[in-house]
C-alpha positions in Angstrom: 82.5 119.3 225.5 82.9 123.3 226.2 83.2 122.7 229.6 85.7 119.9 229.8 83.8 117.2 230.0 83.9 114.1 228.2 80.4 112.8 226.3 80.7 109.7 225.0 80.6 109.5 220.9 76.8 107.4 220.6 74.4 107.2 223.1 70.7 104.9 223.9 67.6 107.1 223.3 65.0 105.9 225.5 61.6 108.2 224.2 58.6 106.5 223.8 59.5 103.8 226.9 57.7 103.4 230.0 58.4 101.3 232.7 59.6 97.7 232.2 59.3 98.5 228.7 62.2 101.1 229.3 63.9 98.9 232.3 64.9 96.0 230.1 66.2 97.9 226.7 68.7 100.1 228.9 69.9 97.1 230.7 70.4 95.3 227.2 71.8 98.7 225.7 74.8 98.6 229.0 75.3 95.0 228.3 76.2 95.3 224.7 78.5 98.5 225.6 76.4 101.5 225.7 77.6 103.7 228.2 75.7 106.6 227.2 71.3 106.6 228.4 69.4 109.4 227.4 65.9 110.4 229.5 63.9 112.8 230.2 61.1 113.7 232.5 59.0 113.8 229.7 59.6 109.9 229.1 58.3 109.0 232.6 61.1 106.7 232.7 63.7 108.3 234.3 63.1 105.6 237.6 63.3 102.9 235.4 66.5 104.1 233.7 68.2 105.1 236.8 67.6 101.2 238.6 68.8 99.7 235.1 71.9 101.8 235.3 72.4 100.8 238.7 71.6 97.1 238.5 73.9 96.9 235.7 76.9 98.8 238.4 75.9 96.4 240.8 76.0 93.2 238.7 79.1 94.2 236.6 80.8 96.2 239.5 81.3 99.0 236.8 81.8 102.4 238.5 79.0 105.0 238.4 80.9 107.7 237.1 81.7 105.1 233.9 77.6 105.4 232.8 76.8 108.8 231.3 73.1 109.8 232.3 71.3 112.9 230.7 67.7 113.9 231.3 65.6 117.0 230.3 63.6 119.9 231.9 59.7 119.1 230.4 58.3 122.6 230.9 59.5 126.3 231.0 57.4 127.0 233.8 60.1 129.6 235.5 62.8 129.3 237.7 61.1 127.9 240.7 59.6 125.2 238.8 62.7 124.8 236.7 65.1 124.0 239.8 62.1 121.9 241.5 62.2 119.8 238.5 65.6 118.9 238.8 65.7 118.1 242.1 62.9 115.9 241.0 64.9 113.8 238.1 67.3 113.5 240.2 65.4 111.8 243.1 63.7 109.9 240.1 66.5 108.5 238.6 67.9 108.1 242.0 72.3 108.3 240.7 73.2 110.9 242.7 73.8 113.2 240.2 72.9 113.8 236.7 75.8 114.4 233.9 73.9 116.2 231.3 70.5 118.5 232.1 69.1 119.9 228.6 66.4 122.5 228.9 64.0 119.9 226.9 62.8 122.7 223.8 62.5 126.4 223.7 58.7 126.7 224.2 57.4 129.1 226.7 59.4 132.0 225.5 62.2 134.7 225.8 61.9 135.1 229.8 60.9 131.7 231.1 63.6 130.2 228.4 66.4 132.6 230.7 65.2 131.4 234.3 65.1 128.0 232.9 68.9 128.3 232.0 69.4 130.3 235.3 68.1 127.2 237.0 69.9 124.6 235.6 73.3 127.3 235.5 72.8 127.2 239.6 72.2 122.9 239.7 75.3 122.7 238.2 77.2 125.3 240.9 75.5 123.2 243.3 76.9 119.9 241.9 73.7 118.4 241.4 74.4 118.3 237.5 78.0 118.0 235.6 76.9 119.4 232.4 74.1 121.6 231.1 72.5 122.2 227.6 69.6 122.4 225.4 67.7 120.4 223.2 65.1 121.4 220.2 67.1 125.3 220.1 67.3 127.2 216.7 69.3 129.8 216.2 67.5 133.1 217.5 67.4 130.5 220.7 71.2 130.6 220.6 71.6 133.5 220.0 69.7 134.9 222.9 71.9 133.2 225.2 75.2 134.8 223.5 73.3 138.2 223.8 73.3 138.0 227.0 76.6 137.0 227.6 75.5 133.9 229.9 77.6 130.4 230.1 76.6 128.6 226.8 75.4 125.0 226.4 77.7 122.0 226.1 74.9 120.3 223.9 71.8 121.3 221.4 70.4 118.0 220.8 68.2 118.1 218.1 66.9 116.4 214.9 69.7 115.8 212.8 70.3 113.6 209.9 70.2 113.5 205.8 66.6 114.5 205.5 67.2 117.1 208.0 70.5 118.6 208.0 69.7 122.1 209.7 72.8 123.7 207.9 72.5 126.7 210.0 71.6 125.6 213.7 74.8 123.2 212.8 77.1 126.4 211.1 76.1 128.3 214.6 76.7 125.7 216.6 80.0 124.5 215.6 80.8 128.6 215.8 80.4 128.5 219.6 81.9 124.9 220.4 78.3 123.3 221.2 78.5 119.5 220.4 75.5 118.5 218.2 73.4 115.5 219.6 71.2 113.7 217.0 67.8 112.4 219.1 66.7 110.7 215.3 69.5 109.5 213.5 67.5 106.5 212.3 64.7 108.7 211.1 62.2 106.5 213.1 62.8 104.1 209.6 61.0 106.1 207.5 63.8 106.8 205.1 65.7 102.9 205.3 64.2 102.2 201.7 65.4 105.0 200.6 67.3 104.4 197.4 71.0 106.0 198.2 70.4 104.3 201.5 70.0 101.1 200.3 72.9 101.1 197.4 75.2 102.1 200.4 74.0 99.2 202.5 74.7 96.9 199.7 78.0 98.6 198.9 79.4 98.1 202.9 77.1 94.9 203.4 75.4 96.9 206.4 71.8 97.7 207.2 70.1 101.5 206.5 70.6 102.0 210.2 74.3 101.4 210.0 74.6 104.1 207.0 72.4 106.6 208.7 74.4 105.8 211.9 77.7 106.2 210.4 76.8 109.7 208.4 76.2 111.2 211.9 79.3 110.1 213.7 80.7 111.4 210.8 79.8 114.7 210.8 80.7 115.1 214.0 77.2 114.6 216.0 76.4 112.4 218.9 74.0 109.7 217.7 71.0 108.7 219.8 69.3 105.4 218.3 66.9 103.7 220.6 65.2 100.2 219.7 63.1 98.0 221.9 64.9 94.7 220.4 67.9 93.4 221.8 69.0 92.5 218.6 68.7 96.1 217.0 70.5 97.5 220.4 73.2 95.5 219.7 73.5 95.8 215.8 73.3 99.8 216.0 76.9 99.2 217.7 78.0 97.4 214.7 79.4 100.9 213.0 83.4 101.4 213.7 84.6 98.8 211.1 83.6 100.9 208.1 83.7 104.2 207.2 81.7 105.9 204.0 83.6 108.6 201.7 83.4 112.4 201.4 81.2 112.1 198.5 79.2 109.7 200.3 78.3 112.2 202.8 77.9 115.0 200.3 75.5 112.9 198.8 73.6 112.1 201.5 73.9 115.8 203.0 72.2 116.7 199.3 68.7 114.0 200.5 67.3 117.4 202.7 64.2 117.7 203.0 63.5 119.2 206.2 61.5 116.4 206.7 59.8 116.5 210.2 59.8 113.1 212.1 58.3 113.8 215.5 58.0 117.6 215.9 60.2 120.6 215.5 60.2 123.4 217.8 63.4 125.5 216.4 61.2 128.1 215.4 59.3 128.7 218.4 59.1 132.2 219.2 
């Protein structure tokens, strides 16, 4: 990332798990090699995902440092509010520090976005948090930031993949070195019967999720699938022994349709 630090290439999206129902997919997503969780304290998991974490350390006497934890500010409440929150997550997730802290979306506008950053600028300087970024920004977002001249995110996590390709948040971003994270690669499965999805699966003898999968580690974005089943955690690993062509991922770059899976706050004022 911008700020030397490493991010590993896929990560576990956790959203939309609570509790044990978050608990038990992490652990399975460590065992099959994951070393990348994603939270926030909008999951109301981020207890559950920190004790998985360190369960799996404990059991497997893998070193903290080797599990890459992010989680997200909910609100843009201020800076007050901002830095209480991440003293919260991190008590929450209880890991003694946090490697990536994304300002969750840009809602809440111009002034609240800037003391959020502020706030999470100063939990990194105080080494509560390795890395900071953002998550949901468009480009008049971004382009604030550079304005005013501030350190810039390592990450913009967004929704990202062939039904949403965000050609220009993706042009601006790869202008000023921010990584790309994809938090819906799999398009929650509402694309896996789609027809150039499925002739690609046939022609590599893998699933949709393995094409969709492969397109983003492709173009260069970090991948976020979650799943509930072990089975699914484990197959979404199943993606480094092929690889699709150029005009593979031209055609699948041409499938846009800004098509909105969850919501889309790029364009918040």
């Amino acid at each position: 990332m911008r700020d030397g630090n490493e991010i590993p290439i896929m990560g576990f999206g956790t959203y939309e798990m609570e509790g044990e129902e978050a608990y038990r997919p992490v652990r399975w997503a460590l065992e099959a090699g994951y070393r990348h969780i994603d939270s926030a304290e909008w999951y109301y998991n981020e207890a559950e995902c920190g004790r998985a974490i360190k369960d799996f350390c404990a059991a497997t006497g893998t070193p903290r440092e080797e599990i890459f934890f992010t989680t997200k500010l909910k609100n843009n409440h201020g800076y007050d509010a901002a830095k209480a929150s991440v003293r919260k997550s991190l008590k929450a997730c209880g890991l003694n520090y946090i490697d990536l802290y994304l300002i969750h979306s840009p809602i809440g506008g111009r002034q609240k976005r800037a003391e959020s950053w502020k706030a999470a600028m100063d939990a990194k300087a105080e080494g509560l948090v390795r890395s900071i970024g953002v998550s949901n920004y468009g480009v008049r977002h971004l382009q604030e930031m550079v304005d005013a001249g501030v350190e810039l995110p390592t990450v913009n996590q967004i929704d990202l993949h062939p039904f949403m390709t965000r050609q220009e948040i993706v042009a601006f971003c790869r202008e000023h070195d921010i990584a790309l994270e994809a938090w819906g690669p799999l398009v929650r499965g509402l694309r896996f019967r789609h027809p150039t999805i499925v002739a690609l699966a046939e022609k590599y003898n893998k699933e949709p999720s393995h094409i969709l999968l492969r397109y983003s580690l492709q173009k260069g974005y970090i991948p976020l699938p979650k799943s509930s089943s072990k089975q699914r955690i484990q197959s979404n690993l199943q993606v480094f022994d092929f690889e699709l062509t150029d005009k593979e991922i031209a055609e699948l770059d041409a499938l846009d349709e800004y098509l909105i899976t969850d919501w889309d706050p790029t364009n918040t004022p």
